[in-house]
C-alpha positions in Angstrom: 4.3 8.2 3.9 5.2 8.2 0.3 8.6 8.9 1.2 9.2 6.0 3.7 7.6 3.8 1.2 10.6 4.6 -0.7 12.8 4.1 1.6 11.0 0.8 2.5 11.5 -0.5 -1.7 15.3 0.4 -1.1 15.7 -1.7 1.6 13.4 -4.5 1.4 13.2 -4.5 -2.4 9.3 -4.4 -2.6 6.5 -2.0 -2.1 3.7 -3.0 -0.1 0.4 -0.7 -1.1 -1.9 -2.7 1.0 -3.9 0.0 2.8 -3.4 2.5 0.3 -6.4 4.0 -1.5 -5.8 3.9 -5.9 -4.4 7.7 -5.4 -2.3 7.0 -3.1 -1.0 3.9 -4.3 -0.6 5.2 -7.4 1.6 8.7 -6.0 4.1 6.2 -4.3 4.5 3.9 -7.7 4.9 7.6 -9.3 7.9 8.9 -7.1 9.2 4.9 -7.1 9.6 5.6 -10.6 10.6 9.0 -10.7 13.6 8.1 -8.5 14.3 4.0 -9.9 17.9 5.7 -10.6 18.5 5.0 -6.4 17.3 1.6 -7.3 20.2 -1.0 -7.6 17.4 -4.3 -7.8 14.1 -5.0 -8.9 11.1 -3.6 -7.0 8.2 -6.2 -5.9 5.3 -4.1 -6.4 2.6 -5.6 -3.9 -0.9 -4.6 -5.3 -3.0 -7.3 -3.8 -5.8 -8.9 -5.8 -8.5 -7.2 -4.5 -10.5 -10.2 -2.5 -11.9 -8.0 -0.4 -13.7 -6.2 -3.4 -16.4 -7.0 -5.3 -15.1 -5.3 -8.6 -11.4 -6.5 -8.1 -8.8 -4.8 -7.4 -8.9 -0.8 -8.6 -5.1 -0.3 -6.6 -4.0 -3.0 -9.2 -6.0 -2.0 -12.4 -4.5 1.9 -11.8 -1.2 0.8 -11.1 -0.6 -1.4 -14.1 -2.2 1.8 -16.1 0.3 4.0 -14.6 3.4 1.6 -15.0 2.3 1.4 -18.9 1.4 5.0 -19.4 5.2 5.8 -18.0 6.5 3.0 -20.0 8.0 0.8 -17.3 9.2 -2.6 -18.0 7.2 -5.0 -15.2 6.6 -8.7 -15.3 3.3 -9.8 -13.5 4.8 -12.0 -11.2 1.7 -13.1 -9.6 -2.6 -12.0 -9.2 -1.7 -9.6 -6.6 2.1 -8.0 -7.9 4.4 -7.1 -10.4 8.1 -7.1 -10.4 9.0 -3.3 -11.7 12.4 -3.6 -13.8 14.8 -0.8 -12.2 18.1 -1.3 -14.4 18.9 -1.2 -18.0 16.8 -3.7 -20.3 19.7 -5.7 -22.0 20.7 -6.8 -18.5 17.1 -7.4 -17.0 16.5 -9.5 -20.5 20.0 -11.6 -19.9 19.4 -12.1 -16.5 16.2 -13.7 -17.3 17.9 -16.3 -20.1 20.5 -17.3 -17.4 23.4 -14.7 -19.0 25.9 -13.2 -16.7 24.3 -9.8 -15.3 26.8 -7.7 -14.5 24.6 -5.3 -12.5 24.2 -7.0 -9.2 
C-alpha cells in the first residue's frame, strides 16, 4: 500500500493518509521522503484534522514530527495538510515571491 501511495503523490501530486493508522501514515511520509528525488512538484500531504477524534489529530501531530525530525521544508497549507517541498530551496523560496522557477 505504501508503494501505491507513492505512485498515487507522483501522479496526483498529493498524499491522501485518510484511513491510515499514525504508523502507517507515518511509513508512507517516510518512503515519500526517502524517494522526493522522483518528485518533480510539490507533494500535498493530506493529514486530516482529526474531527473525528477527541484528542485531535495523532496522524497529523506524528507526521509534522517526522517531516521536522528529517528536516523537510513543508508549509502548513491548511488544519488538515501540508504542502511537503520536493525540489531545491532557492527555487521553492523564488517561486513563492513571484521569481521565475526554472524547475517546472
Amino acid at each position: 500500500p505504501h508503494l501505491a501511495a507513492l505512485h498515487a503523490a507522483q501522479r496526483t501530486g498529493a498524499l491522501d493518509l485518510h484511513g491510515l493508522d499514525p504508523a502507517e501514515a507515518t511509513r508512507a511520509v517516510a518512503l515519500l521522503l526517502d524517494h522526493r528525488d522522483l518528485l518533480t512538484d510539490d507533494v500535498l500531504v493530506i493529514t486530516g484534522r482529526g474531527k473525528h477524534s477527541q484528542k485531535g489529530s495523532v496522524v497529523k501531530s506524528e507526521v509534522h514530527a517526522l517531516l521536522e525530525r528529517r528536516g523537510a521544508v513543508f508549509v502548513e497549507e491548511n488544519e488538515g495538510a501540508v504542502r511537503l517541498q520536493t525540489r531545491p530551496v532557492e527555487l521553492w523560496h523564488d517561486a513563492r515571491r513571484g521569481g521565475q522557477d526554472v524547475a517546472s
